[in-house]
PASEBA-1860 file (N, C-alpha, C; in nm, 3 decimals):
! residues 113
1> XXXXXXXX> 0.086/-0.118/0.000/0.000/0.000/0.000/0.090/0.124/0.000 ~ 0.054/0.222/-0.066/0.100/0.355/-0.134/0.146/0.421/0.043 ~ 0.264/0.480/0.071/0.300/0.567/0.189/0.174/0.649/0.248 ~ 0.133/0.711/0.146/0.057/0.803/0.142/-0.107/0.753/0.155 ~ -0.154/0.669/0.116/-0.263/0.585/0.105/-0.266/0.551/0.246 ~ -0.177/0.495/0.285/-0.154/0.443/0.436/-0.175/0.561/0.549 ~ -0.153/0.639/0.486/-0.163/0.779/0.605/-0.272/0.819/0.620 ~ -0.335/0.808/0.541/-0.453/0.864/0.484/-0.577/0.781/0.591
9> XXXXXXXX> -0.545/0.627/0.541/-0.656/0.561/0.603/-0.632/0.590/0.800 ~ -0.514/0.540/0.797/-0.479/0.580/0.938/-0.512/0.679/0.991 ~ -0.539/0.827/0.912/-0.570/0.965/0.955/-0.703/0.940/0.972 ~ -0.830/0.905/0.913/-0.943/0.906/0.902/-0.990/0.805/1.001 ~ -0.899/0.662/1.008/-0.977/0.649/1.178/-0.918/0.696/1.275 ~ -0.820/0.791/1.256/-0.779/0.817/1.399/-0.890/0.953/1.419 ~ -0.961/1.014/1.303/-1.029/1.132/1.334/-1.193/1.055/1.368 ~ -1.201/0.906/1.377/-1.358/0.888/1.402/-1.295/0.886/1.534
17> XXXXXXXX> -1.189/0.829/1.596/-1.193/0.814/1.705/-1.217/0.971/1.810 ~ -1.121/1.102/1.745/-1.104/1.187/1.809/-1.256/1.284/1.834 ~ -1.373/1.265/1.665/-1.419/1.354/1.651/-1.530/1.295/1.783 ~ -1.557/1.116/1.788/-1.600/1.113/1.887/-1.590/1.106/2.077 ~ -1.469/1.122/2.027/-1.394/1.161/2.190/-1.412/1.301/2.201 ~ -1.427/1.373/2.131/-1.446/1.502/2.151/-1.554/1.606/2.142 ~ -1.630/1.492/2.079/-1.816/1.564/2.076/-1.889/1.416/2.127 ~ -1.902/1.327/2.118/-1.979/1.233/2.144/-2.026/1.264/2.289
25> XXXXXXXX> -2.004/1.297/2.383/-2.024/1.291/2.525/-2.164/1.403/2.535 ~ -2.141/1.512/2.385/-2.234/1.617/2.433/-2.410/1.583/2.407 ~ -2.387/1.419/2.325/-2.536/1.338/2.327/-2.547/1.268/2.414 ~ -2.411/1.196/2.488/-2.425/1.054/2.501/-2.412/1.101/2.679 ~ -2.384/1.180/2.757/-2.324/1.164/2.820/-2.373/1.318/2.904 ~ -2.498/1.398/2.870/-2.517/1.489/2.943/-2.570/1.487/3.044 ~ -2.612/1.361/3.090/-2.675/1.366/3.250/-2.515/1.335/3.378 ~ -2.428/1.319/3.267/-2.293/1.275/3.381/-2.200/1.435/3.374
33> XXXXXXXX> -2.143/1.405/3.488/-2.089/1.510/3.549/-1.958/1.534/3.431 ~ -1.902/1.629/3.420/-1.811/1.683/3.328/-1.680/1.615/3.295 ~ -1.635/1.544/3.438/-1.530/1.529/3.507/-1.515/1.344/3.434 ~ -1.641/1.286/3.452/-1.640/1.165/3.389/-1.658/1.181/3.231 ~ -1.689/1.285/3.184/-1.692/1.264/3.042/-1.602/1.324/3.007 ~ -1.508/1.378/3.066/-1.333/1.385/3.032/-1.278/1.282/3.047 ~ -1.274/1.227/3.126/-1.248/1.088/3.191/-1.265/0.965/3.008 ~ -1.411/0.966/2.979/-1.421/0.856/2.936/-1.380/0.928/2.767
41> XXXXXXXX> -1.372/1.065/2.745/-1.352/1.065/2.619/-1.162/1.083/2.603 ~ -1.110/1.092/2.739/-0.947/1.086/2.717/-0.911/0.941/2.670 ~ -1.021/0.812/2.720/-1.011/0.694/2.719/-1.058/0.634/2.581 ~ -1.123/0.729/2.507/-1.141/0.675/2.364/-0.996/0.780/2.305 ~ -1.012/0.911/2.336/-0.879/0.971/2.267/-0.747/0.866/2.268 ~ -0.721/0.793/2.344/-0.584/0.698/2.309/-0.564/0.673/2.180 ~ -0.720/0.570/2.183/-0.702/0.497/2.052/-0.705/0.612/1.944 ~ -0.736/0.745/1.907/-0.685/0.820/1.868/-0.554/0.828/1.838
49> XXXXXXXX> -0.474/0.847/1.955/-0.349/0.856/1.926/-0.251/0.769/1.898 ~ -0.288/0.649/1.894/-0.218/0.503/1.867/-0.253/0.488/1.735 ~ -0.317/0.568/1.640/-0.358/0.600/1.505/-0.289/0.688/1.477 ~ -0.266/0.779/1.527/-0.227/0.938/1.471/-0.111/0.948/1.466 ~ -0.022/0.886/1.566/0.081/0.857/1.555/0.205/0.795/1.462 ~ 0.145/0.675/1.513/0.201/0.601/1.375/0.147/0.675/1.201 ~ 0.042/0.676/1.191/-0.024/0.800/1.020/0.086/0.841/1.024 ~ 0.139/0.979/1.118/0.243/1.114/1.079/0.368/1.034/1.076
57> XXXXXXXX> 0.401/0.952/1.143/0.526/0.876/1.126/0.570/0.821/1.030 ~ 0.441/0.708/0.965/0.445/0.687/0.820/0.446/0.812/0.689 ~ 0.364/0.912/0.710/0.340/1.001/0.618/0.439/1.125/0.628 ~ 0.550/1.068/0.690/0.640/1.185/0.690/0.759/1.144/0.622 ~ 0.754/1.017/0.593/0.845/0.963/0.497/0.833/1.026/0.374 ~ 0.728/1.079/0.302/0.686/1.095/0.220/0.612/1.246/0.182 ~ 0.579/1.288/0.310/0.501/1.429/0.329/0.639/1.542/0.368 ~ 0.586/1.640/0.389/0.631/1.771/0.478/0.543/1.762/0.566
65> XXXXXXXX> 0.610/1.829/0.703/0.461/1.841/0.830/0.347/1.923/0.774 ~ 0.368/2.052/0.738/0.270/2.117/0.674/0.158/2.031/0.585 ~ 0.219/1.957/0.491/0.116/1.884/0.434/0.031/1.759/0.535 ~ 0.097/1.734/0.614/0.065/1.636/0.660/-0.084/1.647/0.776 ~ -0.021/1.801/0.814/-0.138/1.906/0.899/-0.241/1.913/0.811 ~ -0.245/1.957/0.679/-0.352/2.011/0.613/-0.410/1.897/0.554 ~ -0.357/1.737/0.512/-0.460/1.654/0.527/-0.512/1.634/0.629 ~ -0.440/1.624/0.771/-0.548/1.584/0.893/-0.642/1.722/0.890
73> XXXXXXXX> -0.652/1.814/0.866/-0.807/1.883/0.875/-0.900/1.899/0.790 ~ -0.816/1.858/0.637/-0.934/1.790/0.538/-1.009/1.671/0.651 ~ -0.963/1.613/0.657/-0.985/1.440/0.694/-1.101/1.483/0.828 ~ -1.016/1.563/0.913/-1.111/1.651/1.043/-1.244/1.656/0.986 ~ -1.249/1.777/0.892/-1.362/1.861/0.835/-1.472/1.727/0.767 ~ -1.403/1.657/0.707/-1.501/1.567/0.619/-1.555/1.447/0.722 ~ -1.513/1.391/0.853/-1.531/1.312/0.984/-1.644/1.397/1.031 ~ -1.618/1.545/1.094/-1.675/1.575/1.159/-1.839/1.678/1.081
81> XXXXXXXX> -1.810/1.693/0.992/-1.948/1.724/0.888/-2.019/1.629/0.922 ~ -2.044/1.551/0.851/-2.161/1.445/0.896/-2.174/1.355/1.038 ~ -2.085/1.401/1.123/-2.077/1.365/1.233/-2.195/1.464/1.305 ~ -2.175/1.597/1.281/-2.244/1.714/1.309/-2.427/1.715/1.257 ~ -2.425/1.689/1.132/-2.540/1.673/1.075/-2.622/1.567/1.153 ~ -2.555/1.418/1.157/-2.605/1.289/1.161/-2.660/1.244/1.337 ~ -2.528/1.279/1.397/-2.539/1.241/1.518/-2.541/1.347/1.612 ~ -2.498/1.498/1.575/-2.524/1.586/1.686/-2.665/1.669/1.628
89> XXXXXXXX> -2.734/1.642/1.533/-2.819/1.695/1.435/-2.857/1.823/1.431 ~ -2.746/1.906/1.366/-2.685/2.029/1.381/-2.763/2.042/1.215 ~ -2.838/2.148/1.185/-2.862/2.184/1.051/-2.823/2.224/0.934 ~ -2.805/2.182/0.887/-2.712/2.206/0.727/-2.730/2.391/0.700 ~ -2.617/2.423/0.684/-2.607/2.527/0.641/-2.480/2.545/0.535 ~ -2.502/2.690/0.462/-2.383/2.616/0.326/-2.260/2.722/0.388 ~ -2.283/2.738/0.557/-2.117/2.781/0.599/-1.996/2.655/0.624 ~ -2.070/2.529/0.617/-2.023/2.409/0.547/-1.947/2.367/0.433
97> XXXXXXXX> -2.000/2.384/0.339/-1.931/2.421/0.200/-1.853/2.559/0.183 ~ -1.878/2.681/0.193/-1.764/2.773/0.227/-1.598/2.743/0.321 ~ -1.654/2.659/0.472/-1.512/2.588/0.534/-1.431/2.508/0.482 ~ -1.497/2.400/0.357/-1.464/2.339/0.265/-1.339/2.358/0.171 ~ -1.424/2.487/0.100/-1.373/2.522/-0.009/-1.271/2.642/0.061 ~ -1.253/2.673/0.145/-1.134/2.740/0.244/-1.012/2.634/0.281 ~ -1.097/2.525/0.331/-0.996/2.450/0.322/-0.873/2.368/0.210 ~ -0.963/2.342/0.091/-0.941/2.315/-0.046/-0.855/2.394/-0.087
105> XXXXXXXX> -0.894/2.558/-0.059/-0.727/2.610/-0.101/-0.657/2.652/-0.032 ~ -0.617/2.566/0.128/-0.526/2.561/0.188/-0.436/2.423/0.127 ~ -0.561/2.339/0.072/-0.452/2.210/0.021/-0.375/2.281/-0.096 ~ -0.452/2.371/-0.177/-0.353/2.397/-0.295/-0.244/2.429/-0.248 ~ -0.184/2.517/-0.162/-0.124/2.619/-0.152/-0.007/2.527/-0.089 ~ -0.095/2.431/-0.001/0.006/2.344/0.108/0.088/2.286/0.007 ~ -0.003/2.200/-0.078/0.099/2.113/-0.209/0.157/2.170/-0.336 ~ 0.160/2.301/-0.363/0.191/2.319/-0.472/0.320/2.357/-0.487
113> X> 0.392/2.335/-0.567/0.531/2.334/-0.605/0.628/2.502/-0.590
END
């Protein structure tokens, strides 16, 4: 598998893990005190980082950090969109597609020669 391919997949579950360590608690978890839903979303963040880790390690063989930043917030943005819509059921608005296409030409700029 491609350096880069590999980073990629690795980036995208390490962002299901983070986007739900880091919003999941605000459905799952509002009758518990604050303190335990730090608690239990530091305890999904690991597996986050036992992903994220190794991704930048692999993808730096091959990347610059800069690039490597600006796929993990493509990867962020496109995790946590329908994360937002689906499961925190946050309403579509097209300041969605504007963050997008902000982001899109941060990739240009990140990769271009």
């Amino acid at each position: 598998m491609p350096i880069i391919l590999k980073t990629v997949c690795l980036l995208i579950l390490s962002n299901l893990f983070m986007t739900y360590a880091w919003y999941g608690h605000l459905n799952n978890m509002k009758d518990k005190a604050w303190y335990i839903a730090a608690l239990v979303s530091w305890s999904i963040a690991l597996f986050e980082y036992l992903l994220q880790v190794p991704a930048n390690r692999i993808g730096y063989q091959a990347l610059r950090p800069s690039q490597l930043k600006i796929i993990q917030e493509v990867i962020s943005l496109s995790v946590f969109v329908p994360f937002a819509l689906f499961v925190l059921k946050e309403k579509w608005n097209w300041n969605y597609l504007w963050a997008c296409l902000c982001i899109m030409g941060a990739v240009f700029f990140m990769f271009r020669k």
